[in-house]
N, C-alpha and C positions, 0 to 999 in steps of 0.2 A: 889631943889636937896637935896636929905637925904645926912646925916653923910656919908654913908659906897661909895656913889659915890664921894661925894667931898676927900674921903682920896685916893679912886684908882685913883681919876685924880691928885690929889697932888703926888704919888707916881709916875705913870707910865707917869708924864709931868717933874713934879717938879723936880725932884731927878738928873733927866739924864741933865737937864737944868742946876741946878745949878752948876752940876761936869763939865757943859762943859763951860762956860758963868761966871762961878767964878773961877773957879780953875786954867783951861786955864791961864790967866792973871797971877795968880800967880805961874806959874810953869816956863813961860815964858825967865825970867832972870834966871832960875837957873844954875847952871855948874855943877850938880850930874847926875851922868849913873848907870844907873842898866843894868844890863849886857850887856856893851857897845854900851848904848846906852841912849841920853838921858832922862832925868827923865817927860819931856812932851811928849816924844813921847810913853814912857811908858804908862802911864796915859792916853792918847788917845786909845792907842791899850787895855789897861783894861775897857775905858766905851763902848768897844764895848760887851763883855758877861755881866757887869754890867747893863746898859741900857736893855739888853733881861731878867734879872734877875730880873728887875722895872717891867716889862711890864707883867711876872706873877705871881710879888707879885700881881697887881693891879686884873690881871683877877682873883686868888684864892680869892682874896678879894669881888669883885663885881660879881662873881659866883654862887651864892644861889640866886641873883638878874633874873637872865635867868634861873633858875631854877624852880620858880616858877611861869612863866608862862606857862599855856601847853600850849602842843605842839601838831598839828595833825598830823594824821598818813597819811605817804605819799601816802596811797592808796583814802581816801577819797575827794581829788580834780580830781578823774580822771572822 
């Protein structure tokens, strides 16, 4: 596996893992709210567009990867 795969799989695995699986735990005990509400339920509803924001860093990242491979033209399997 090259460089540029193993860094979209650290982003678009790693990143959402670690916000969820480390942070989780320590948000757990806290007694802060952000707008009334608290600060882990916050953080949960934020790696919901953060997690989608992983997923295309990773594809712009490993995108010239399926780029050059061609591609046939969908007329030629008929």
């Amino acid at each position: 596996m090259d460089a540029r795969i193993r860094k979209s799989v650290a982003i678009s695995l790693g990143l959402p893992a670690l916000g969820v699986l480390v942070v989780l735990p320590l948000l757990a005990n806290t007694q802060i709210h952000l707008f009334g509400m608290p600060l882990l339920f916050v953080w949960i509803f934020l790696m919901f567009p953060l997690t989608s924001l992983c997923l295309w860093l990773a594809w712009r990242i490993d995108e010239p990867h399926y780029r050059e491979t061609p591609s046939q033209p969908s007329g030629e399997n008929r």
